[in-house]
TIRO-2110 file (N, C-alpha, C; in Angstrom, 1 decimal):
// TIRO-2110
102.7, 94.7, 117.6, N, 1, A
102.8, 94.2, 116.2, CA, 1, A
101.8, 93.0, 116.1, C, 1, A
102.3, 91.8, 117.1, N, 2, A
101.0, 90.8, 117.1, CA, 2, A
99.7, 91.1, 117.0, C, 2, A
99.6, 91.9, 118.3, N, 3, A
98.3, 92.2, 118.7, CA, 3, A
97.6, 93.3, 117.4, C, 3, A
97.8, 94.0, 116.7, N, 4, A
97.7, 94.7, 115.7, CA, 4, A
97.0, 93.4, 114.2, C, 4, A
97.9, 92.7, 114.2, N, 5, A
97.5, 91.3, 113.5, CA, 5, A
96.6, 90.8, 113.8, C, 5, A
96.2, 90.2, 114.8, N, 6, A
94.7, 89.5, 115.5, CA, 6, A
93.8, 91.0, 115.1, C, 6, A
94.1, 92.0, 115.5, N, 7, A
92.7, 92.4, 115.7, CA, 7, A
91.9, 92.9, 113.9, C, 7, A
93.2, 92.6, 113.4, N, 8, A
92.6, 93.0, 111.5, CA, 8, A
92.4, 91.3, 111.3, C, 8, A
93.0, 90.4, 111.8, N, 9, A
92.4, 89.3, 111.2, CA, 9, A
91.0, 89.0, 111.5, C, 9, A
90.5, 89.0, 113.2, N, 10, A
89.3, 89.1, 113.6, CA, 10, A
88.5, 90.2, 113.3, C, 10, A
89.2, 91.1, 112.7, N, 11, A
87.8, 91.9, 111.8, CA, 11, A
87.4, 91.7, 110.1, C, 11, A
88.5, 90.8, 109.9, N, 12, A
88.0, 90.3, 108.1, CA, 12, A
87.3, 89.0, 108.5, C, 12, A
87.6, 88.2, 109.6, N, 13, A
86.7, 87.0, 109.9, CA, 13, A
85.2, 87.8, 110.1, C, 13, A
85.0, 88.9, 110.8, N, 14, A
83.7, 89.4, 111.5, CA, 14, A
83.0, 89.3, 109.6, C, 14, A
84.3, 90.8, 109.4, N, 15, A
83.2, 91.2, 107.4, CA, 15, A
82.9, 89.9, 106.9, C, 15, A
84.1, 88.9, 106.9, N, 16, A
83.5, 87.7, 106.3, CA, 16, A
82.1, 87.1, 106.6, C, 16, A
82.1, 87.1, 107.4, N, 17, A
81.1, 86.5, 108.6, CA, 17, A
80.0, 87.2, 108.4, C, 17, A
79.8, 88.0, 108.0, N, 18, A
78.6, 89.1, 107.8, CA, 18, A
78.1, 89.5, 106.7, C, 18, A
78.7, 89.1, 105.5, N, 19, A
78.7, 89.1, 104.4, CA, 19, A
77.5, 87.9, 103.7, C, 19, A
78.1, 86.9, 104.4, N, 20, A
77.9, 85.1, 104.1, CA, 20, A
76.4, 85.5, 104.7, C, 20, A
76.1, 86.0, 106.3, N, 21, A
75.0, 86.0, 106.8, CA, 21, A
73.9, 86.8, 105.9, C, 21, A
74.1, 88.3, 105.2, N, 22, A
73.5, 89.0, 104.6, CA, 22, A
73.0, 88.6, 103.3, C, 22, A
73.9, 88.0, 102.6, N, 23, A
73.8, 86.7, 101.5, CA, 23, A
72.7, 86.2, 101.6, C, 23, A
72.7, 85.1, 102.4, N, 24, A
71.6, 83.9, 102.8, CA, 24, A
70.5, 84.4, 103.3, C, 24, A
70.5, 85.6, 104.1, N, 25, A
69.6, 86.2, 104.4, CA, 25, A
68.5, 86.8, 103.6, C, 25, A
69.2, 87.5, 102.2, N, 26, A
68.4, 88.4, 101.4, CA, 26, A
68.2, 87.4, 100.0, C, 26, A
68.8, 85.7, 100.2, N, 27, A
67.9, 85.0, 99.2, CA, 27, A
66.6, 84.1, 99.6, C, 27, A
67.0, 83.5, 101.4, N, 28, A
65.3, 83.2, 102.0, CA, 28, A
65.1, 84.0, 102.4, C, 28, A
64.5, 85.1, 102.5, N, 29, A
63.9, 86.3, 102.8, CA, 29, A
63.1, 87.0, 101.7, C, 29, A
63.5, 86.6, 100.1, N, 30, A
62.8, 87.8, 99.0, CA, 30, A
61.6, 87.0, 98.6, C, 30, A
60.9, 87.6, 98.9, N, 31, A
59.2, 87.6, 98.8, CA, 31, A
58.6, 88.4, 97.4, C, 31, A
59.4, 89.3, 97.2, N, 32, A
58.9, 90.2, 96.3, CA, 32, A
59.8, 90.2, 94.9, C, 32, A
59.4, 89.2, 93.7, N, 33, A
60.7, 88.9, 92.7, CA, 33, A
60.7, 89.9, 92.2, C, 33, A
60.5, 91.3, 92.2, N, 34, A
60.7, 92.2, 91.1, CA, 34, A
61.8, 92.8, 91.5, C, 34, A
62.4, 92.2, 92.8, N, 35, A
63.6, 92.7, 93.0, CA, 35, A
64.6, 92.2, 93.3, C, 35, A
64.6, 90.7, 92.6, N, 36, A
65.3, 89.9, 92.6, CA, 36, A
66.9, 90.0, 92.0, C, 36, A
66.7, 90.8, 90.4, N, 37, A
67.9, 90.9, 89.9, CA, 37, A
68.9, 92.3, 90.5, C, 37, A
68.3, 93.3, 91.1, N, 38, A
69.3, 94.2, 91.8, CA, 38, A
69.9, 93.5, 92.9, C, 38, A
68.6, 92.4, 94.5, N, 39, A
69.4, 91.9, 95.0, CA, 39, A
70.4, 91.2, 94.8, C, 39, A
70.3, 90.0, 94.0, N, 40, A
71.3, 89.5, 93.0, CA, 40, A
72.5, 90.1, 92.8, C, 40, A
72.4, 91.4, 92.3, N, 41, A
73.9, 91.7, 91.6, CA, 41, A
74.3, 92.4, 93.1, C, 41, A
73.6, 92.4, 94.2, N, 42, A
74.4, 93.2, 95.6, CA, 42, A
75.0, 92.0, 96.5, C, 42, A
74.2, 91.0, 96.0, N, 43, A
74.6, 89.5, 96.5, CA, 43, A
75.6, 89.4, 96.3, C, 43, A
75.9, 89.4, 94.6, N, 44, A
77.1, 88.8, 94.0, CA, 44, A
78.5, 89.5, 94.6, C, 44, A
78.0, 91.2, 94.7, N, 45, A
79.1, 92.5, 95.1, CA, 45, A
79.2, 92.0, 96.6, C, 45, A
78.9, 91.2, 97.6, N, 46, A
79.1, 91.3, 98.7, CA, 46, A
79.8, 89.6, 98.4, C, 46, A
79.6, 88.5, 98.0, N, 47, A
80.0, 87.7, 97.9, CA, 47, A
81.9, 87.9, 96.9, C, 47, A
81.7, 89.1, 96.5, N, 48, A
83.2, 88.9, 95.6, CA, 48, A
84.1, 89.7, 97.4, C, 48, A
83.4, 90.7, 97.4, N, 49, A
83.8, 91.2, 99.3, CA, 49, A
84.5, 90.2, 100.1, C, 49, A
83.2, 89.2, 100.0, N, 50, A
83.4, 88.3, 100.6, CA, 50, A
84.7, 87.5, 100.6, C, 50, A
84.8, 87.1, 99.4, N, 51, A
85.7, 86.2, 98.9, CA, 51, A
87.5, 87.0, 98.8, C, 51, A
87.6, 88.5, 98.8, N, 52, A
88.9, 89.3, 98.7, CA, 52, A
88.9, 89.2, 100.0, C, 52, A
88.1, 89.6, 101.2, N, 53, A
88.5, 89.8, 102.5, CA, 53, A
88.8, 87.9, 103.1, C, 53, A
88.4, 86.7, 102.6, N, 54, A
89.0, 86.0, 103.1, CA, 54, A
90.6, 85.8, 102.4, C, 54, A
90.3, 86.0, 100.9, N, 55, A
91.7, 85.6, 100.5, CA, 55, A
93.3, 86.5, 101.2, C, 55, A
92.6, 87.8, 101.6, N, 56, A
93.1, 88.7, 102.7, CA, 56, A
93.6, 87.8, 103.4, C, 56, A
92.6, 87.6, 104.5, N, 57, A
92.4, 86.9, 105.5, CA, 57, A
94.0, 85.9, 105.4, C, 57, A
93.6, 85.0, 104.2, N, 58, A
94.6, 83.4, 104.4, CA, 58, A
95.8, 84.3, 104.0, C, 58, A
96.0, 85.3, 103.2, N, 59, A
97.5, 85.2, 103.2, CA, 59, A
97.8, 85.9, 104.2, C, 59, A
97.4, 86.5, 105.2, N, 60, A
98.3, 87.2, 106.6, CA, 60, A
97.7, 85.7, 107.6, C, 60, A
97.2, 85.1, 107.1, N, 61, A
98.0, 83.8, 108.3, CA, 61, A
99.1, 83.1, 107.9, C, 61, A
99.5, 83.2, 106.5, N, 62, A
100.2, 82.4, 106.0, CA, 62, A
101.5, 83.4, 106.1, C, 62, A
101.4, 84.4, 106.3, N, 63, A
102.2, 85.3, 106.8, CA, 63, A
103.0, 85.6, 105.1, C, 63, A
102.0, 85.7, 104.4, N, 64, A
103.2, 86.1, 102.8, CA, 64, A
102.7, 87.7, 103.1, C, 64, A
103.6, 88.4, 102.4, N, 65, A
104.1, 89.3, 101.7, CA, 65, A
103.8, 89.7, 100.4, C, 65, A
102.4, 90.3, 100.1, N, 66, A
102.3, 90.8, 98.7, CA, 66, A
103.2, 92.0, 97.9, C, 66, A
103.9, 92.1, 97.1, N, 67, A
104.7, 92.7, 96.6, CA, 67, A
103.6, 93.4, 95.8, C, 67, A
103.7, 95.0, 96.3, N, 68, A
102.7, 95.7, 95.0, CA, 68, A
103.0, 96.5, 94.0, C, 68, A
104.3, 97.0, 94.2, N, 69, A
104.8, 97.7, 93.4, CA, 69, A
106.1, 97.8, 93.4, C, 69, A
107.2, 97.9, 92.6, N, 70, A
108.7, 98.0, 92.6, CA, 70, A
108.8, 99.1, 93.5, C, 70, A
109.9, 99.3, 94.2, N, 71, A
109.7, 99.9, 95.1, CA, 71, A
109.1, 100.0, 96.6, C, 71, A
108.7, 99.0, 96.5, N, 72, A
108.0, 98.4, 97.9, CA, 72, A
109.0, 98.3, 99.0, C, 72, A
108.6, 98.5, 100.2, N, 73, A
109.6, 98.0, 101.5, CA, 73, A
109.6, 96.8, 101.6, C, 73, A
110.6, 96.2, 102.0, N, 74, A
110.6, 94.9, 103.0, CA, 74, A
110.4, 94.7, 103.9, C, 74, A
110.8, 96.2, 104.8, N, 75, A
110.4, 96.2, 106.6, CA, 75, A
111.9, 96.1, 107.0, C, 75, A
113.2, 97.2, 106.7, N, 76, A
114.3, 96.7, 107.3, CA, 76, A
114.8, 98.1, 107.0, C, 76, A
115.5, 98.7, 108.1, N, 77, A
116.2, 100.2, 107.8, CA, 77, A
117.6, 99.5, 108.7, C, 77, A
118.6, 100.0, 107.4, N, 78, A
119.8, 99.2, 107.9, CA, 78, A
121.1, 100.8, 108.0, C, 78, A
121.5, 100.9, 108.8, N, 79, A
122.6, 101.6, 109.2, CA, 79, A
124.1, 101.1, 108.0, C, 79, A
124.6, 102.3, 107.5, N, 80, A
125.2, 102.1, 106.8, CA, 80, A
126.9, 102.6, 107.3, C, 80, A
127.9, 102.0, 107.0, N, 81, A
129.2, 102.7, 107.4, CA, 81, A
129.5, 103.6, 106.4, C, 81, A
130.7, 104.1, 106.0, N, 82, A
131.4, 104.8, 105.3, CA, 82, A
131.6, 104.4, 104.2, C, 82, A
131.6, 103.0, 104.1, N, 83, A
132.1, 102.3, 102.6, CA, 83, A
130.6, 101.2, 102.3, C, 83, A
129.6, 102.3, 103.0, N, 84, A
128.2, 101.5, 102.4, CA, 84, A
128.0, 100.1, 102.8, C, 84, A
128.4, 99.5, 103.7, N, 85, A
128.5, 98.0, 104.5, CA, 85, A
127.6, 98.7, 105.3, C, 85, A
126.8, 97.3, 105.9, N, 86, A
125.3, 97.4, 106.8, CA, 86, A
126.5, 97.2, 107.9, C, 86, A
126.0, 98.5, 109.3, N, 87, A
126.2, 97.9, 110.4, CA, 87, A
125.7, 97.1, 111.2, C, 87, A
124.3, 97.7, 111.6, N, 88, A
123.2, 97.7, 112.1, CA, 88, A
121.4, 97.8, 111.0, C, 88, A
121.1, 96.9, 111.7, N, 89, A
119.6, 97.1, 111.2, CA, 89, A
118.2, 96.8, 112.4, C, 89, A
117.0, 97.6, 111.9, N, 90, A
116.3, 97.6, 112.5, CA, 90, A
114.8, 97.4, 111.6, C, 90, A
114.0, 96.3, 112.6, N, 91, A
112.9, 95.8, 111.3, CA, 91, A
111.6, 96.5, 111.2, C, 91, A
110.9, 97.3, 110.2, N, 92, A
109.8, 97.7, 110.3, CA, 92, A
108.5, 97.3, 110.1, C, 92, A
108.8, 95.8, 110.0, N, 93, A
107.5, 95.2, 109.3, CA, 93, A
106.4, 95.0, 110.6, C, 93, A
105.3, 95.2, 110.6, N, 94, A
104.4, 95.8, 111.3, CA, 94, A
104.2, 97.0, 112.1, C, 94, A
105.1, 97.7, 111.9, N, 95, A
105.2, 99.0, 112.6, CA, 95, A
104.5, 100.0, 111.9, C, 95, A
103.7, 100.9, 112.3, N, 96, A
103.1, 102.3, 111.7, CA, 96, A
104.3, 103.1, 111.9, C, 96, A
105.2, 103.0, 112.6, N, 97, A
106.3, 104.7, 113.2, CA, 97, A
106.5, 104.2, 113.8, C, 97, A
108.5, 105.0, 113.4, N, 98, A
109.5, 104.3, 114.1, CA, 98, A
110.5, 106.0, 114.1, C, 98, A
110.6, 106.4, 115.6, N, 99, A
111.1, 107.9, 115.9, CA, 99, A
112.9, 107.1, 115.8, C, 99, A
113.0, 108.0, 114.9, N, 100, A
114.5, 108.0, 114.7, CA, 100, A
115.5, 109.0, 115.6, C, 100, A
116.2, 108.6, 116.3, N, 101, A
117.1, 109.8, 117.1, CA, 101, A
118.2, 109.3, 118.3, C, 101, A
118.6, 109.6, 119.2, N, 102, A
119.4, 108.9, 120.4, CA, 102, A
118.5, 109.2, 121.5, C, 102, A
119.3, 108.3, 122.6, N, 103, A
118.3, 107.5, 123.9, CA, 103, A
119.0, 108.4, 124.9, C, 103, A
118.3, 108.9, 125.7, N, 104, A
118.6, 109.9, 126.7, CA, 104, A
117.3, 111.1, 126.6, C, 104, A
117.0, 111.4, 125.7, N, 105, A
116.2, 112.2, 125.9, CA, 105, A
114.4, 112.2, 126.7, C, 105, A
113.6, 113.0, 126.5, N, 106, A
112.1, 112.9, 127.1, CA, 106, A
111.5, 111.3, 126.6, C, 106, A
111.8, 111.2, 125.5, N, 107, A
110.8, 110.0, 124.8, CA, 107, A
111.5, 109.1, 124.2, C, 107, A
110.9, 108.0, 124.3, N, 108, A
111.7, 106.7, 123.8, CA, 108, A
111.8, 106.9, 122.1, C, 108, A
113.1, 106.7, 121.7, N, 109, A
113.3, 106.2, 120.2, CA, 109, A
113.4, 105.0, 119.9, C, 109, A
112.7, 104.4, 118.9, N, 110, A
113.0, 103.2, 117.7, CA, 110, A
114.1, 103.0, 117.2, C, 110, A
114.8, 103.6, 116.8, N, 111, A
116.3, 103.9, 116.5, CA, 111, A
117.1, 104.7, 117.2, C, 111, A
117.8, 104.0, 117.8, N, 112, A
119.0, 104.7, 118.4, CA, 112, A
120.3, 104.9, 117.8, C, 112, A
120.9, 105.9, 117.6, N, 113, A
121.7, 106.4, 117.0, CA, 113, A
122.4, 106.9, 117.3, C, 113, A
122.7, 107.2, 118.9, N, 114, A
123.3, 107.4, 120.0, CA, 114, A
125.2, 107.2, 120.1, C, 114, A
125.4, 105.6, 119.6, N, 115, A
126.5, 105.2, 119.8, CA, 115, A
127.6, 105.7, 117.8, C, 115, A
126.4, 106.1, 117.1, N, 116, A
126.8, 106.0, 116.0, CA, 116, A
128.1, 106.9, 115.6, C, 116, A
129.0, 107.0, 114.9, N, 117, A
129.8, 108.1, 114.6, CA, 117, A
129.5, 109.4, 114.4, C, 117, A
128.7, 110.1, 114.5, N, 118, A
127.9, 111.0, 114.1, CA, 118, A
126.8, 111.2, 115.3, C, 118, A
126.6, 110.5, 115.9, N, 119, A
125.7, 110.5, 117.3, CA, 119, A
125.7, 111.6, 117.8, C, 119, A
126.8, 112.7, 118.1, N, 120, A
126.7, 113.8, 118.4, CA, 120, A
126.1, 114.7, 117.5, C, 120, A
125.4, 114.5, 116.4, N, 121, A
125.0, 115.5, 115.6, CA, 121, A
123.3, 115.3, 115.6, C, 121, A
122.9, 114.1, 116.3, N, 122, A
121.7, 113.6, 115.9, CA, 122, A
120.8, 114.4, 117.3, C, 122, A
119.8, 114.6, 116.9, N, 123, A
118.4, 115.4, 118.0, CA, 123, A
118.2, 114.6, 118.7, C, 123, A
118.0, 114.1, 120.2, N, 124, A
117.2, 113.3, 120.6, CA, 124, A
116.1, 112.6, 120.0, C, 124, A
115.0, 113.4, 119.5, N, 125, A
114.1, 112.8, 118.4, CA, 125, A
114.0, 113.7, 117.5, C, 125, A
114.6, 113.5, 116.4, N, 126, A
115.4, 113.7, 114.9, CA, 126, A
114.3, 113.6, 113.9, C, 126, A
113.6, 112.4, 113.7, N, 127, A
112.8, 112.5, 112.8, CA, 127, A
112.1, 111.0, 112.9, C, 127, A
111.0, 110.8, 112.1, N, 128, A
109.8, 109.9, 112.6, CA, 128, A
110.0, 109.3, 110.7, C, 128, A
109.4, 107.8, 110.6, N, 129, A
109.4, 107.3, 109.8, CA, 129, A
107.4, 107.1, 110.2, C, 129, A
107.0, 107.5, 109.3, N, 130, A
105.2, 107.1, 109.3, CA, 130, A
105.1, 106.3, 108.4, C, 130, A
104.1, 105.2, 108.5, N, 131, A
103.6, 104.3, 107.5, CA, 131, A
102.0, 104.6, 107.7, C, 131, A
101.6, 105.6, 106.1, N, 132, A
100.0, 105.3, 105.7, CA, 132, A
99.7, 105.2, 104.2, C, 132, A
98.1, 104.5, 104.3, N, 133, A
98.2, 104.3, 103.4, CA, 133, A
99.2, 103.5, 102.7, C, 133, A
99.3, 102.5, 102.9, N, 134, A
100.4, 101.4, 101.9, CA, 134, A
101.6, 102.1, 101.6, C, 134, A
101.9, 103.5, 102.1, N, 135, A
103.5, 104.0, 101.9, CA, 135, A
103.8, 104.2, 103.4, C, 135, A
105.6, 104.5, 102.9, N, 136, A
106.2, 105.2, 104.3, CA, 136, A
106.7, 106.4, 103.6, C, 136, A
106.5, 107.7, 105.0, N, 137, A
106.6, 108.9, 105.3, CA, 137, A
107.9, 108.9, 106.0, C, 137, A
109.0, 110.3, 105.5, N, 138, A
110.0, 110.4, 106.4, CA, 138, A
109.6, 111.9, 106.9, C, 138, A
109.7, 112.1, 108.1, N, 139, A
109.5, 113.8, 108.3, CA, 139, A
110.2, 114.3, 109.4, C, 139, A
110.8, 115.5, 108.9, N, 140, A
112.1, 116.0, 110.1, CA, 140, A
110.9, 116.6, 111.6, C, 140, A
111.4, 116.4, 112.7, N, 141, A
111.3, 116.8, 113.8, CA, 141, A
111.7, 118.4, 114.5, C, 141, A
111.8, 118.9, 113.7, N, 142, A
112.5, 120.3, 114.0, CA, 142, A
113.7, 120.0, 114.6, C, 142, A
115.0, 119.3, 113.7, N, 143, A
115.8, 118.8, 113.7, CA, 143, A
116.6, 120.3, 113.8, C, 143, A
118.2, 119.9, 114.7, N, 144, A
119.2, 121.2, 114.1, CA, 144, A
119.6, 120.7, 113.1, C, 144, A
120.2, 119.8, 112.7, N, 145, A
121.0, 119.2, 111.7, CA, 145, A
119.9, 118.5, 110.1, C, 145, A
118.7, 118.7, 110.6, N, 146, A
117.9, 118.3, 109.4, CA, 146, A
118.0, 116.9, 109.0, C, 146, A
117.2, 116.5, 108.0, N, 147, A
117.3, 115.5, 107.4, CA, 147, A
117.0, 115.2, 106.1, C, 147, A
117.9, 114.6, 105.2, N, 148, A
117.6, 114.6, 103.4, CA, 148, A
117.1, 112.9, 103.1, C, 148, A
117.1, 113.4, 102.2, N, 149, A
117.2, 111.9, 101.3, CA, 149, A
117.4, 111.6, 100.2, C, 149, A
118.4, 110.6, 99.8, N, 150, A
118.8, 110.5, 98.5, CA, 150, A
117.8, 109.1, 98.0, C, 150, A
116.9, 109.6, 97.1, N, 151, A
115.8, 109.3, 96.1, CA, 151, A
116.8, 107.9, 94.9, C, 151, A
116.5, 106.8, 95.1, N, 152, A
116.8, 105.9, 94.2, CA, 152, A
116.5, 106.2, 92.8, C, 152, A
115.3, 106.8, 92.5, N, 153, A
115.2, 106.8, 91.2, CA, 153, A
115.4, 107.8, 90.8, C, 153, A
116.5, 108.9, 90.9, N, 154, A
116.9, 110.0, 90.5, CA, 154, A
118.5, 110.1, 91.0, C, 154, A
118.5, 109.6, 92.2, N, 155, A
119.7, 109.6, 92.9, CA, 155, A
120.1, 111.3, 92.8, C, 155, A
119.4, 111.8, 93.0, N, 156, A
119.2, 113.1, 93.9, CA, 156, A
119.4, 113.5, 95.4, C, 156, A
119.6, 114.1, 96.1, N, 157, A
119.4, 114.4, 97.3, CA, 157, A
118.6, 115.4, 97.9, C, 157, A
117.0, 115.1, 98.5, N, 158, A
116.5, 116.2, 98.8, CA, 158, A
116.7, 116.4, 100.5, C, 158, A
116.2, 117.9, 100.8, N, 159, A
116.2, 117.9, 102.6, CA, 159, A
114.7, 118.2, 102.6, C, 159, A
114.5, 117.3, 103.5, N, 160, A
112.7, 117.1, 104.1, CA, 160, A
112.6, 118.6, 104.7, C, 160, A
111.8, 119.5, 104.2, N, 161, A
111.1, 120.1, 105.1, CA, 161, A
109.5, 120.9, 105.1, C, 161, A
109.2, 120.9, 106.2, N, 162, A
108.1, 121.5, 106.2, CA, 162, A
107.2, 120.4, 106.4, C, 162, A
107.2, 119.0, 105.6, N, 163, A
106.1, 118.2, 105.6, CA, 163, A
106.7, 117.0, 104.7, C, 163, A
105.8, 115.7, 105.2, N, 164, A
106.7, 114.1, 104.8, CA, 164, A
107.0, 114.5, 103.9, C, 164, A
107.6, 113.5, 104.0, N, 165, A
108.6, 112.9, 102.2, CA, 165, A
108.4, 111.5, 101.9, C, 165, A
107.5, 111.3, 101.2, N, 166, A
107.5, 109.8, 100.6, CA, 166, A
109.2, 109.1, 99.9, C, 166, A
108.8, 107.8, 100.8, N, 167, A
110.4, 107.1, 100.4, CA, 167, A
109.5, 105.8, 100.1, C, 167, A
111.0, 105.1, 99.1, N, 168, A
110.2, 103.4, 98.6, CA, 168, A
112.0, 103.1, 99.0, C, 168, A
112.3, 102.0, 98.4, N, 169, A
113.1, 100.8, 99.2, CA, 169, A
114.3, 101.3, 98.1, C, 169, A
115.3, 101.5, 98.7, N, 170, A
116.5, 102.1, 97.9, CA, 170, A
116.5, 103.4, 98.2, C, 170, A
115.7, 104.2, 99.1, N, 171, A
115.9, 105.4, 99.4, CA, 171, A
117.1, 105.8, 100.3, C, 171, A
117.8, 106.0, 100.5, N, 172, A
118.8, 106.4, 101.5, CA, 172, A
118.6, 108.0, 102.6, C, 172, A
118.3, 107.7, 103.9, N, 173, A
118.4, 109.0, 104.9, CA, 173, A
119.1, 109.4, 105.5, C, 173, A
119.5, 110.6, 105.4, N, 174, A
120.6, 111.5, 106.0, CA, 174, A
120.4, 112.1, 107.1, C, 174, A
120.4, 111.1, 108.4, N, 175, A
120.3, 112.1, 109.8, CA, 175, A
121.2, 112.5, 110.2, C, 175, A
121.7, 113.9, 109.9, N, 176, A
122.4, 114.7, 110.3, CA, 176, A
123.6, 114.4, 109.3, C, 176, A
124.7, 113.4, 109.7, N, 177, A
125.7, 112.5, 108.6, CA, 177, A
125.8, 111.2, 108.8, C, 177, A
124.7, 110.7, 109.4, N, 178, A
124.5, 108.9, 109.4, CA, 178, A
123.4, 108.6, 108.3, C, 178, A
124.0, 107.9, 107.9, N, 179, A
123.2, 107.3, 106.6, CA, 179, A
122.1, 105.8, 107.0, C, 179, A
121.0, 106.2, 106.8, N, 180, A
119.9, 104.4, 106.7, CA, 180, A
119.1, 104.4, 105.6, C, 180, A
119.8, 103.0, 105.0, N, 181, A
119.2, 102.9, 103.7, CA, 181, A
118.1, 101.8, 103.9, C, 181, A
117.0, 102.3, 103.0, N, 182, A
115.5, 101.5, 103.4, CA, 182, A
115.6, 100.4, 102.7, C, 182, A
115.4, 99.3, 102.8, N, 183, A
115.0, 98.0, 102.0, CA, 183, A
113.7, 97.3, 102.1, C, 183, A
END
């Protein structure tokens, strides 16, 4: 997760860094003014570049959280009991994929689900949470018991199959009969 952080911060320092160079470069450098006002306006397009990839930059040092849309995650899938009280939670903020399922099997899971009431109904690896593209992905694993999800903004319940399922924060998942609601 850290290491993931350094290496996108050290690469908006590099664009920054290269931007500023290309800039200064292509105003002592133009010899020929008939081409001054396109460089100009590529100047200006690399210096606005410039200026989003540092403001990038300062808020992931500052470690804020841009909120982009209602609906947004927090980074926290919390295990629910029977009367909707958090048991257990687990945090997804920097994670791309987190395999949902119990511990014993071939491959390690992110979520263990193992000890849960319901534990005996859950796959070894059950199903995967993906993060692309600024969303998360829920998608069944060729689960026996499947997996649904009840949709906040319909309060619906569908069952994932064949291919992801886009979830936002208030979605609730159904592995097998354990419930994790996303925030």
């Amino acid at each position: 997760m850290n290491e993931n952080r350094t290496i996108r911060t050290a690469s908006d320092a590099v664009i920054v860094l290269c931007d500023v160079i290309l800039m200064v470069l292509l105003f002592t450098q133009m010899r020929d003014r008939k081409w001054l006002p396109p460089v100009f306006l590529a100047a200006l397009f690399l210096l606005v570049l410039a200026g989003a990839d540092l403001y990038g930059l300062l808020l992931r040092r500052a470690g804020a959280h841009v909120v982009q849309e209602e609906g947004f995650l927090t980074g926290r899938l919390i295990l629910l009991d029977e009367a909707d009280k958090p048991v257990r939670s687990w945090d997804m903020g920097g994670r791309t994929a987190l395999v949902i399922g119990k511990s014993g099997g071939e491959g390690p899971v992110d979520v263990d689900l193992a000890d849960c009431e319901y534990g005996s109904l859950v796959d070894f690896q059950h199903a995967v949470l993906n993060f692309c593209l600024d969303r998360w992905y829920v998608e069944d694993l060729d689960s026996h018991n499947g997996v649904r999800v009840r949709k906040v903004e319909d309060g619906e319940c569908y069952r994932v199959m064949g291919r992801p399922c886009q979830v936002t924060a208030g979605d609730v998942l159904y592995i097998a009969n354990t419930r994790l609601l996303l925030s």
